[in-house]
C-alpha positions as CSV (number, residue, x, y, z in Angstrom):
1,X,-12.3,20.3,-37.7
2,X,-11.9,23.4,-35.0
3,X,-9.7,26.1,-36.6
4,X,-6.5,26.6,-34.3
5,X,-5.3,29.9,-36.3
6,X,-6.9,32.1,-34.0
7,X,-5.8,30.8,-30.8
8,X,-1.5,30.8,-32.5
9,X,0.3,34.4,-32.0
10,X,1.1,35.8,-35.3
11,X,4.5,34.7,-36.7
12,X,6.7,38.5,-36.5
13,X,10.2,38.3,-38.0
14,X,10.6,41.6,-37.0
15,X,10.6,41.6,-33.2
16,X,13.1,38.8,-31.6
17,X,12.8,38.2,-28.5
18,X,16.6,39.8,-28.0
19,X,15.3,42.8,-29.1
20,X,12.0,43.2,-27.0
21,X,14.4,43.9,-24.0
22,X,14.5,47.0,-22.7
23,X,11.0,48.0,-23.9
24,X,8.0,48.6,-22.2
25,X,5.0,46.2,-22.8
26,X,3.4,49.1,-24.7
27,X,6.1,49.9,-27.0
28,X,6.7,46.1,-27.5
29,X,2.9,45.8,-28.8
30,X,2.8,48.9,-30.8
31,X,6.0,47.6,-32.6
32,X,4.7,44.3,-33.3
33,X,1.7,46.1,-35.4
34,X,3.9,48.4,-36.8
35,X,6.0,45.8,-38.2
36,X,3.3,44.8,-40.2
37,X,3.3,47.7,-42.6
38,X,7.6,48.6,-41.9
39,X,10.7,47.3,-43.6
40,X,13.2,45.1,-40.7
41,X,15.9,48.3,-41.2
42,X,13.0,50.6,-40.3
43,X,11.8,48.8,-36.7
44,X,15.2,48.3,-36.3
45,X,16.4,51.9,-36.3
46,X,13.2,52.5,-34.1
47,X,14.1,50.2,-31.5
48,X,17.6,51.4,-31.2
49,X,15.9,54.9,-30.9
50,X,14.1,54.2,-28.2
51,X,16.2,52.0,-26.1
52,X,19.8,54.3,-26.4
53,X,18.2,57.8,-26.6
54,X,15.0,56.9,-24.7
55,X,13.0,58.5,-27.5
56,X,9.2,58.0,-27.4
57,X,7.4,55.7,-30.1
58,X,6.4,58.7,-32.2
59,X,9.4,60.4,-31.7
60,X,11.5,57.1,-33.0
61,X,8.8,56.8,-35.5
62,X,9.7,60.2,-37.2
63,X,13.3,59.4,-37.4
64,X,13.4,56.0,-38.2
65,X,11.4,57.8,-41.6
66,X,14.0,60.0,-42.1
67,X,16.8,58.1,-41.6
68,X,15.7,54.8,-43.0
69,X,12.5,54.9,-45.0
70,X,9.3,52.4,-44.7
């Protein structure tokens, strides 16, 4: 039996679809392993940083942190 897994995208309940617009394809892939090791609230607050301030990954990263927590 051929194993499928690896061939399926990763289930993310962190990044909608909704949500992915607006970003770059970069900051939508660094998000998506991010989200791995982040609460929802935390990628959340990052998205909004970077889409309404235009706020650089890092830069969202930081805040999200102090604002929010992991």
């Amino acid at each position: 039996m051929p194993n499928t897994t690896k061939s399926m995208p990763k289930y993310n309940p962190h990044l909608p679809e909704s949500k992915k617009k607006g970003l770059t394809p970069k900051q939508i892939e660094m998000l998506e392993r991010h989200a791995k090791k982040h609460s929802k609230k935390h990628i959340d607050k990052m998205i909004f940083v970077m889409k309404k301030e235009g706020k650089s990954f890092t830069a969202a990263h930081k805040i999200a942190m102090d604002k929010v927590g992991k």
